[in-house]
C-alpha positions in Angstrom: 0.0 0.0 0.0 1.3 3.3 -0.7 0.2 6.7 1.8 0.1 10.0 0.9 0.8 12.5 4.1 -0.3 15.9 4.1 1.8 18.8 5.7 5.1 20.0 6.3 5.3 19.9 10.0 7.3 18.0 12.8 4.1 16.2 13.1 4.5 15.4 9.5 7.6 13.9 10.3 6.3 11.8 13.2 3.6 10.6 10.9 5.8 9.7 8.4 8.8 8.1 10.6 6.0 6.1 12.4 3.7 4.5 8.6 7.4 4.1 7.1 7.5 0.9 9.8 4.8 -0.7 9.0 5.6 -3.5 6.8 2.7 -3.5 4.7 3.5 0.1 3.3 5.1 0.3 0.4 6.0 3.9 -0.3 5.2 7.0 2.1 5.1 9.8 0.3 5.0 13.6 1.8 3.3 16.6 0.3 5.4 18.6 0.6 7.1 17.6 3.4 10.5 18.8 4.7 14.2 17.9 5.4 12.8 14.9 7.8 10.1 13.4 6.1 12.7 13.2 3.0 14.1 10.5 5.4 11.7 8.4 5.5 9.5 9.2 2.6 9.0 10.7 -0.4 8.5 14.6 -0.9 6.4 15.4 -3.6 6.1 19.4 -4.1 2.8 19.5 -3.5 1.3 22.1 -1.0 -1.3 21.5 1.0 -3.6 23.5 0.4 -3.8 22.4 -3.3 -6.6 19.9 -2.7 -6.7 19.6 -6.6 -3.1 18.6 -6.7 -3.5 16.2 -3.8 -6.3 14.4 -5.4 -4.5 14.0 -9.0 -1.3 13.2 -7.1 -3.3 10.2 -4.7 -5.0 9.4 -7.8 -1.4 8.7 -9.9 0.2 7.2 -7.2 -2.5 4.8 -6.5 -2.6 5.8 -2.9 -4.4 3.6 -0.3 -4.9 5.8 2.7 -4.1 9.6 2.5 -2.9 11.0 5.9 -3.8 14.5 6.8 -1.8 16.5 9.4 -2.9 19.8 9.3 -6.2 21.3 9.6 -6.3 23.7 6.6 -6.9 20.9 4.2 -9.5 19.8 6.3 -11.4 22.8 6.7 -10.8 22.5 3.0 -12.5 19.8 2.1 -9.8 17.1 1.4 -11.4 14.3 3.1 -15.1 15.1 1.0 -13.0 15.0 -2.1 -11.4 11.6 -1.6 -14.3 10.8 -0.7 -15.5 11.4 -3.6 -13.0 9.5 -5.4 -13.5 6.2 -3.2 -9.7 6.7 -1.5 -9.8 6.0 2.2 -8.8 9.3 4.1 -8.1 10.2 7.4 -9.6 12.9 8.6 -13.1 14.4 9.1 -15.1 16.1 6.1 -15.2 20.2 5.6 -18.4 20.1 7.8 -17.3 18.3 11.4 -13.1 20.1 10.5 -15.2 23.3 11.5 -14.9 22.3 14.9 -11.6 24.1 14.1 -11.9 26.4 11.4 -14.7 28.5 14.0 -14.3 28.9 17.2 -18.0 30.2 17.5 -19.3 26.5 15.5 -17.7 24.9 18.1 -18.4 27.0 21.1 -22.4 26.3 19.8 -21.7 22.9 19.2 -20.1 22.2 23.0 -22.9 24.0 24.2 -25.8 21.9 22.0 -23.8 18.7 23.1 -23.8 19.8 26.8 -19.9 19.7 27.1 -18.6 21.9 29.9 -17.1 24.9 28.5 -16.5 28.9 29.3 -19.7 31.3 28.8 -18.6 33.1 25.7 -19.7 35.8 23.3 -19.3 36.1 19.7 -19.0 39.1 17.7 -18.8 40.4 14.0 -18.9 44.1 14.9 -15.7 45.6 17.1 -17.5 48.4 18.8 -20.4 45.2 19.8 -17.0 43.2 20.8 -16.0 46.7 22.8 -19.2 47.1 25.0 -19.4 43.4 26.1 -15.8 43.5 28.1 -16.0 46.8 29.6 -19.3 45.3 31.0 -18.3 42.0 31.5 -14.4 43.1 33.2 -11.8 41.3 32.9 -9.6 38.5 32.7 -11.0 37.3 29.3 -9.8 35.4 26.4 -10.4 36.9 22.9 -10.3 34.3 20.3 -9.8 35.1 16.4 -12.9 32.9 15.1 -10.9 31.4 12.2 -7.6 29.6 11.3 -4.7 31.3 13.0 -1.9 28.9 13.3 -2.9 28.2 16.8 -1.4 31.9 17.8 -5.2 33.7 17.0 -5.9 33.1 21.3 -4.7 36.0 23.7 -5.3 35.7 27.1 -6.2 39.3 28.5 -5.7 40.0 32.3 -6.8 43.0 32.3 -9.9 45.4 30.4 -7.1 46.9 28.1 -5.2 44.2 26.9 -8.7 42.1 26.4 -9.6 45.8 23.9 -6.5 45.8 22.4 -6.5 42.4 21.4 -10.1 43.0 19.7 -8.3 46.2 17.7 -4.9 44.4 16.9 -7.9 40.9 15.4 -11.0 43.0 14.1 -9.7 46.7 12.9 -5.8 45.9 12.5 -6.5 42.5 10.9 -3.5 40.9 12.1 -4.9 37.2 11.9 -6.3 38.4 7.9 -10.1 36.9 7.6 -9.6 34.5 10.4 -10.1 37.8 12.6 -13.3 38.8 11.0 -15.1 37.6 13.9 -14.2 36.8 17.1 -15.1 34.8 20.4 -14.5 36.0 23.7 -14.9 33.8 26.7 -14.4 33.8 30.6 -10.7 33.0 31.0 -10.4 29.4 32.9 -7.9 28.9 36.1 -5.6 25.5 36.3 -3.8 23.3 34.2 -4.3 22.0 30.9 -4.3 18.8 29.2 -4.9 17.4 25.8 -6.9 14.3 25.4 -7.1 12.7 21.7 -9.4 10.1 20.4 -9.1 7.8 17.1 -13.1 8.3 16.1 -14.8 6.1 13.1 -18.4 8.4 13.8 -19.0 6.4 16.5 -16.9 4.3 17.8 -13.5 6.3 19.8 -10.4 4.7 21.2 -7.9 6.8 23.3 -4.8 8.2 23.6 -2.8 8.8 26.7 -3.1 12.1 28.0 -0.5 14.9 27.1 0.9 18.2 27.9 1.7 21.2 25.6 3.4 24.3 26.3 2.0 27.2 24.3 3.6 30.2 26.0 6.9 31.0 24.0 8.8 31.0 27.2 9.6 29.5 30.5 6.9 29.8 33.3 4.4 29.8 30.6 5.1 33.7 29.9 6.1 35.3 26.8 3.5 35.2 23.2 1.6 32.1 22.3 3.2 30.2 19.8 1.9 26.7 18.1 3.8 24.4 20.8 7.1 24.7 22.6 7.0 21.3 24.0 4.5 18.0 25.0 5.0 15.1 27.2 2.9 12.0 27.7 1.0 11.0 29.9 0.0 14.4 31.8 -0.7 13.1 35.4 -3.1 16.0 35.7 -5.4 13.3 33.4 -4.2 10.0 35.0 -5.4 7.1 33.1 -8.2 6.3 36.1 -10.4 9.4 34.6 -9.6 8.5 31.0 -13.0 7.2 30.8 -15.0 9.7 32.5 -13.4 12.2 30.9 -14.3 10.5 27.3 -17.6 10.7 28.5 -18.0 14.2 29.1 -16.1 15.7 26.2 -15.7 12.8 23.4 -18.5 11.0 23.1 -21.4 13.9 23.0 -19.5 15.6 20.0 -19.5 12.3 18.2 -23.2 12.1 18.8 -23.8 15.4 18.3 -22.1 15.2 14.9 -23.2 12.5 13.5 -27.0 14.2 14.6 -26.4 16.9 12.2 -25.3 14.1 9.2 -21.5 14.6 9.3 -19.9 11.5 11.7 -16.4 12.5 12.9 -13.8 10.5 11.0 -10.3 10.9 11.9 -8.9 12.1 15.6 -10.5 14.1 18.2 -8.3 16.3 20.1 -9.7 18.1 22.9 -7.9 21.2 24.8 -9.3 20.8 28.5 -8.7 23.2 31.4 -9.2 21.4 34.8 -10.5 23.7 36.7 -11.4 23.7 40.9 -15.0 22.8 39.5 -13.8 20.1 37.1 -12.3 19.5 33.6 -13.9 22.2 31.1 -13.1 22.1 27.4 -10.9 25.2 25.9 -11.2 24.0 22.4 -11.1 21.2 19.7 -8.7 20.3 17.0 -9.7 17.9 14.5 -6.1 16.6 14.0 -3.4 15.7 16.0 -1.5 18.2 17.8 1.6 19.7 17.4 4.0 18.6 19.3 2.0 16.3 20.9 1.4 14.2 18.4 5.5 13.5 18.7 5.8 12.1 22.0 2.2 10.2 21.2 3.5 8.1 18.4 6.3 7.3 20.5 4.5 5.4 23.0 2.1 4.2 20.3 2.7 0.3 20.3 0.0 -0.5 17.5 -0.6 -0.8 13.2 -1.4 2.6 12.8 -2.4 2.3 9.4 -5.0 -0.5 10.5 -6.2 2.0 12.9 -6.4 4.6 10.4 -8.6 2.3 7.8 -10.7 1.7 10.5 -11.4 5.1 11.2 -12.2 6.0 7.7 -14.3 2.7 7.3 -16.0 2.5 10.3 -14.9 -0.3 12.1 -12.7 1.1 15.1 -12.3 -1.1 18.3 -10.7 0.1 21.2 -8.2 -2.9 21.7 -6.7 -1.7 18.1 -4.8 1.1 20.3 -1.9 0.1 22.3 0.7 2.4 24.1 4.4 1.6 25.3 4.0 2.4 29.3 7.6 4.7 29.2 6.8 8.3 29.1 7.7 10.5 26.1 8.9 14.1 26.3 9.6 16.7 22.8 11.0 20.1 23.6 10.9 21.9 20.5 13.9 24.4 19.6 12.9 27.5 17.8 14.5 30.1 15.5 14.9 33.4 16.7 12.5 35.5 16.6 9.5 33.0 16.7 6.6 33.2 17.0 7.4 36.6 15.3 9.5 37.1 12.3 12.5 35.6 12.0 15.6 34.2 9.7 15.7 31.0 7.3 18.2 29.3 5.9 20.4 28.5 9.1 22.6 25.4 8.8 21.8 22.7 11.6 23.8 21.2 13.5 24.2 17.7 15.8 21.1 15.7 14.2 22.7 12.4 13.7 24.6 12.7 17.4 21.1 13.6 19.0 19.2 11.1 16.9 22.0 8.6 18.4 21.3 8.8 22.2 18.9 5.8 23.1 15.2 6.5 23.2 15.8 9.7 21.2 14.6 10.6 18.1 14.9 14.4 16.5 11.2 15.0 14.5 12.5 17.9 12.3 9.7 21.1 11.5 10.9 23.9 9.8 13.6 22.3 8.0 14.8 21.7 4.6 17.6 19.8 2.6 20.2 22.1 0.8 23.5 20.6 -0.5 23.4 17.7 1.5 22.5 19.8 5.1 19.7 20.8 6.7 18.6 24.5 7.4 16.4 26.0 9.0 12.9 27.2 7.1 10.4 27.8 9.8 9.7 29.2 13.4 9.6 25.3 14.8 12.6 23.9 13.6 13.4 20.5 15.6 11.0 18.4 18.2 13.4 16.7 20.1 12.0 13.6 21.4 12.8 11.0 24.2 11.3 8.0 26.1 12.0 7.0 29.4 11.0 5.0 32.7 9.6 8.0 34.1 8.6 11.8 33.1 12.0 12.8 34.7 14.2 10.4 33.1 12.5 11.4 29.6 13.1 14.8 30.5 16.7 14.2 31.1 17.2 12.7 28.3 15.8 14.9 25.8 17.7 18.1 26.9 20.9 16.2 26.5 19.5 15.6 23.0 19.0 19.0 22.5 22.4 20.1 23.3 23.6 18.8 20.8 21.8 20.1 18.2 21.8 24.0 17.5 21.7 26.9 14.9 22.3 30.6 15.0 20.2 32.0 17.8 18.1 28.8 18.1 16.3 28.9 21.8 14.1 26.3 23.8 11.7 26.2 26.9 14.1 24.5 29.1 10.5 24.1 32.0 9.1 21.4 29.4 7.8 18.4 31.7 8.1 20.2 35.2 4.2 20.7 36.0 4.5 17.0 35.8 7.0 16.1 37.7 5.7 18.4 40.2 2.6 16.7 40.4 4.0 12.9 39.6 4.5 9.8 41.7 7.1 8.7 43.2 7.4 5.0 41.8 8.8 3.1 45.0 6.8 5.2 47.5 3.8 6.2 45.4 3.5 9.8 47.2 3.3 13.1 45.5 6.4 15.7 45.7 7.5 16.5 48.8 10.4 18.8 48.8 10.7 21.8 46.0 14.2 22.6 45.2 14.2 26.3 43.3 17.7 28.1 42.1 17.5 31.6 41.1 19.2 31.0 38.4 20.5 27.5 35.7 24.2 28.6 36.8 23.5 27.8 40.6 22.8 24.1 39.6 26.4 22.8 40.2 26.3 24.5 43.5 23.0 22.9 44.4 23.6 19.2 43.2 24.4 18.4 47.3 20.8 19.2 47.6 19.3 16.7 44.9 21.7 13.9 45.4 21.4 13.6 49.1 17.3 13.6 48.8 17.6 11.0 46.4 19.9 8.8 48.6 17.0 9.5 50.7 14.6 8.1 48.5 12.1 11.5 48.9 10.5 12.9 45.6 11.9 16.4 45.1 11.3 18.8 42.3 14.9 20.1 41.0 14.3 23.4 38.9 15.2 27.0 38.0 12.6 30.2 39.2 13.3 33.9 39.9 12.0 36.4 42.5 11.8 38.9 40.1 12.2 37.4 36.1 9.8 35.3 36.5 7.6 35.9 39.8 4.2 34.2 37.8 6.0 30.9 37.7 7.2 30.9 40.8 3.8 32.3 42.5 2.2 29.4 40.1 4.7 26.6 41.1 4.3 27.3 44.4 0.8 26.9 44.4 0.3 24.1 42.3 3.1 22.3 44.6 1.5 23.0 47.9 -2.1 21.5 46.3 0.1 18.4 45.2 1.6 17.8 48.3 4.6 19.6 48.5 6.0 19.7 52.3 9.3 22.0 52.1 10.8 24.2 49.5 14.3 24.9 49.6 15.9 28.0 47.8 18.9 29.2 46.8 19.8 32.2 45.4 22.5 34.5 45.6 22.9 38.4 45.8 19.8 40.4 46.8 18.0 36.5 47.8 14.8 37.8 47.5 13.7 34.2 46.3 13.1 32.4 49.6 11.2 35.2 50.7 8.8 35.6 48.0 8.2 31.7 48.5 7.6 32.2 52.3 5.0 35.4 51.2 3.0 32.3 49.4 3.1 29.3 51.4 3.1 27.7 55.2 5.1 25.2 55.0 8.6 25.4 55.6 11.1 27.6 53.5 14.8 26.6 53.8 17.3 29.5 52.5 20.6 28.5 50.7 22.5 31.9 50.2 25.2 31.8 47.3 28.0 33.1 46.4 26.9 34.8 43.4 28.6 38.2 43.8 31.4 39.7 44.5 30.6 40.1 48.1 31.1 36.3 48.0 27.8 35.8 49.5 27.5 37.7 52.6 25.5 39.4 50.6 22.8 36.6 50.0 24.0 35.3 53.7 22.6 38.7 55.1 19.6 39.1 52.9 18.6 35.6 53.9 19.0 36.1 57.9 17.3 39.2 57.9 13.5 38.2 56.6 10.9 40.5 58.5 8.4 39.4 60.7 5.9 37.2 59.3 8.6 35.6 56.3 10.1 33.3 58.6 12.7 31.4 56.5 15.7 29.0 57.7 18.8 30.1 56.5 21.5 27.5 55.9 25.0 27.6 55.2 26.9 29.1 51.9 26.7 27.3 48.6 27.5 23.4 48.6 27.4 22.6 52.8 24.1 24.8 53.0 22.9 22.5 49.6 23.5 19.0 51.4 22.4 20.4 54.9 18.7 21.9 53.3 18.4 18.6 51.7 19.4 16.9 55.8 17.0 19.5 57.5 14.3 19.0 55.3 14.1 15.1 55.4 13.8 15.8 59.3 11.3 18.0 59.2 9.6 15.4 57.1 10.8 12.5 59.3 7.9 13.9 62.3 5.5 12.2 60.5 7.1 9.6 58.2 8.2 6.7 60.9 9.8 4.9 57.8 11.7 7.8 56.8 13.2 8.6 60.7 14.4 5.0 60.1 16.6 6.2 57.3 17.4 8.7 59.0 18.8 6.9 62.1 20.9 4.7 59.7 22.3 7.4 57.6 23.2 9.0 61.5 24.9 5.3 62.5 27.1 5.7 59.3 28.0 8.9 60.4 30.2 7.6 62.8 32.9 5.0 61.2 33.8 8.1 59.4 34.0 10.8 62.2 35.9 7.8 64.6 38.4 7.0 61.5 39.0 11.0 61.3 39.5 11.2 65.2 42.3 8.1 64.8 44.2 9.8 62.2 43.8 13.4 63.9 45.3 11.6 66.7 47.9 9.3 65.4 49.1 12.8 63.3 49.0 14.5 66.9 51.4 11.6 68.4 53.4 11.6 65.5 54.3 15.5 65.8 54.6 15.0 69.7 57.2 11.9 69.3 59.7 13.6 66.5 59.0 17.1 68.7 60.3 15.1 71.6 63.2 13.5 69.5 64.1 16.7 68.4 64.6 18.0 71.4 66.2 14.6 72.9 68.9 15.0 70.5 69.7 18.5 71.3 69.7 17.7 74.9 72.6 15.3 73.9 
């Protein structure tokens, strides 16, 4: 069988990469493809929004399933067209793909279906869009109605930013015709999720759960871009609710679809929010996602093109879908500049070493082959990919992946995965994270290694990551309270300098707060030492010693402070107290037996100048 895939994407890649394995596929070919997908398959110069050219190209190829990544050529009619033609496609038709290409046809549609979702407005006028959030207040989210790349969503805190966001979509254009209307909803607090679904019209069988990262940068600040990095499974959606959760947002769209005489073909991929009053839906994609779709097909452990078929024919059943149990993580390295404007033709460097490392594989994006080597052509150049045991080991190992590939002014989220781990299980103890460990800044991570590897010897789940006081106070006001609600017992922090860090934590929590000054300055720390002593009333933090003793000792003070009311832990304690003192008795000999040895050749001296 040959297959045609549609896009140009690191999903694109993944697609490809993943159909190329299965033995009954004879040729994969890509339209059009990029520097990755020539890998694997073959690029035909096709775009994808040609759904002419698509169809005469399946059509001369005598393509058996045709593969569609993105969403334009949904939205576009692709799938009625092969339709049409009798060639098995995967993918909804123009009709259900409107689930994305309008936000306001899926807002009604949630709402007809009785899926939980924001109270939203929608709005062809500006001045209409104008009076609605001056009355309403803020925060808000205004929504560009059509196709935008996923970047058409701002999230406005305040009155102004919500107005100026209705200007910069409905008077400025910015977003083109996809801004012509607009939706603007009640903005949703917590942590998001994705949750796809392969869907025949009736019939669903799920995915694990996953993570993206829209926020350009780390602590989920900066612009919203298409995806800066996924991981699967999100423990946020463990796979105990997978069912319930299907319940409430995938099934009632497939009934209410296939009410209105358009069954959903293809996969379902819902954006949910879980809120303090329960999962609510933020949107729907009628693909897979970008980059989740990356660390998905990584754990996928099934014939994908059987799945596919059976999707497009009907026939889906869920024991077709099976999923590796390791954890995949993508962090996705960006040209400069992104998601604004920014430079092409970059050469890139360290594929084939990253691409080496075990459990890794580099899913290239914005990419393209020129003499031989790849350079950049797009905002999302790599998804750099990795498995492992658990979320942490994945993460581990796909940063050293990514340093070792790079370009000219390339830059990544280096947070991807740490909600996660925040919130994940220990796998010998089964308990949530119990001690926080934030540096100021990435350079103080040498200085604070003491601190991880002595709580790890201890066998207590820690968090190990990089926050600021004042660059970036949301994440740390956001870590601390998504911590504390997962369990979190003590946060340790180290900073150097002013050391404002451990006191902004004690501002936002009552547990315990354990200072590490360091010597960041050239004060060599007294500096931080003093800033750290000298909290006022009402921040009462512990304060430690400088840089690598205070590291092991936070990491000592905190497993006591746990050890009140973890019997088993006091026991480790006790023993790691017993080995203390082989080594301080073995010190004491040899501080002794140096002490004699002076005293004798002191006395011999003088024994022979007596003489």
């Amino acid at each position: 069988m040959n297959v045609l895939v549609i896009g140009s994407g690191g999903r694109e890649h993944a697609l490809c990469w993943k159909l190329s394995k299965n033995p009954g596929v004879d040729k994969v070919l890509a339209a059009p493809g990029n520097g990755g997908t020539n890998e694997v398959a073959q690029n035909v110069d096709v775009k994808d929004d040609d759904i002419e050219g698509l169809l005469a190209l399946a059509k001369a190829e005598n393509v058996g399933l045709v593969v569609v990544g993105p969403e334009a050529p949904l939205v576009a009619g692709i799938a009625d067209a092969c339709a049409r033609e009798n060639i098995p496609c995967f993918g909804p038709d123009a009709f259900a793909a409107q689930l994305e290409g309008s936000k306001a046809f899926a807002k009604n549609v949630m709402r007809d279906a009785g899926v939980p979702t924001a109270p939203f407005g929608v709005f062809d006028d500006a001045e209409e869009a104008r009076v609605y959030v001056k009355s309403h207040g803020a925060p808000l989210v205004v929504k560009a109605d059509g196709l935008a790349a996923g970047k058409g969503v701002v999230v406005a805190k305040t009155v102004e930013e919500a107005l100026e966001a209705i200007d910069d979509m409905m008077v400025k254009k910015s977003f083109g015709a996809a801004g012509a209307r607009i939706v603007i909803e009640d903005a949703l607090m917590g942590e998001e999720a994705s949750f796809l679904a392969f869907c025949d019209g009736v019939n669903f069988a799920l995915l694990p759960s996953a993570q993206d990262h829209k926020a350009a940068f780390d602590g989920d600040t900066g612009p919203n871009t298409g995806g800066m990095g996924a991981y699967s499974p999100a423990p946020v959606l463990p796979e105990s609710k997978y069912a319930e959760t299907a319940e409430l947002c995938i099934r009632p769209i497939l009934k209410r679809l296939a009410e209105l005489g358009h069954p959903f073909k293809g996969v379902l991929y819902a954006g949910l929010m879980f809120t303090k009053s329960g999962p609510m839906v933020l949107e729907y994609n009628v693909r897979f996602g970008d980059p989740e779709c990356q660390p998905l097909l990584m754990r996928l452990d099934a014939d994908l093109v059987q799945i596919m078929l059976a999707c497009a024919a009907g026939r889906l059943t869920p024991d077709m879908v099976r999923v590796r149990p390791e954890t995949a993580l993508c962090v996705v390295v960006a040209a400069p500049g992104y998601p604004g404007s920014y430079p092409k033709g970059m050469e890139i460097s360290g594929l084939a070493e990253a691409d080496a490392l075990s459990g890794v594989k580099v899913f290239q994006a914005g990419t393209k082959a020129v003499d031989g080597k790849a350079v950049t052509s797009g905002g999302r150049v790599l998804g750099v990919t990795a498995l492992g045991s658990t979320l942490a080991e994945a993460k581990a190992k796909a940063y050293e992946a990514v340093a070792k590939v790079g370009f000219d002014g390339c830059f990544f989220r280096r947070d991807i995965g740490d909600k996660g781990i925040a919130r994940n299980y220990n796998p010998k103890e089964k308990t949530m994270t119990k001690v926080a460990v934030f540096m100021g800044s990435a350079s103080d991570e040498d200085l604070m290694k003491p601190c991880a590897e002595t709580l790890a010897k201890l066998d207590i789940p820690y968090l190990f990551t990089v926050t600021s006081a004042h660059r970036t106070p949301e994440r740390t006001e956001r870590l601390v309270t998504e911590l504390e609600a997962a369990g979190c017992q003590v946060f340790i922090c180290a900073a150097g300098m002013a050391a404002h860090l451990a006191g902004a934590v004690a501002a936002r929590t009552t547990k315990p707060v354990l200072g590490v000054p360091l010597a960041a300055s050239p004060l060599g720390g007294m500096d931080a030492l003093l800033a750290t002593v000298q909290m006022p009333p009402g921040f009462p933090v512990g304060t430690l010693a400088l840089d690598k003793a205070g590291a092991k000792n936070a990491a000592w003070l905190a497993a006591q402070i746990l050890a009140l009311s973890d019997p088993a832990l006091a026991l480790r304690l006790k023993k790691e107290r017993a080995e203390f003192l082989p080594a301080v008795e073995k010190a004491a000999a040899a501080v002794e037996q140096a002490d004699a040895e002076r005293r004798a050749h002191k006395k011999d001296k003088k024994d022979k100048k007596d003489k």
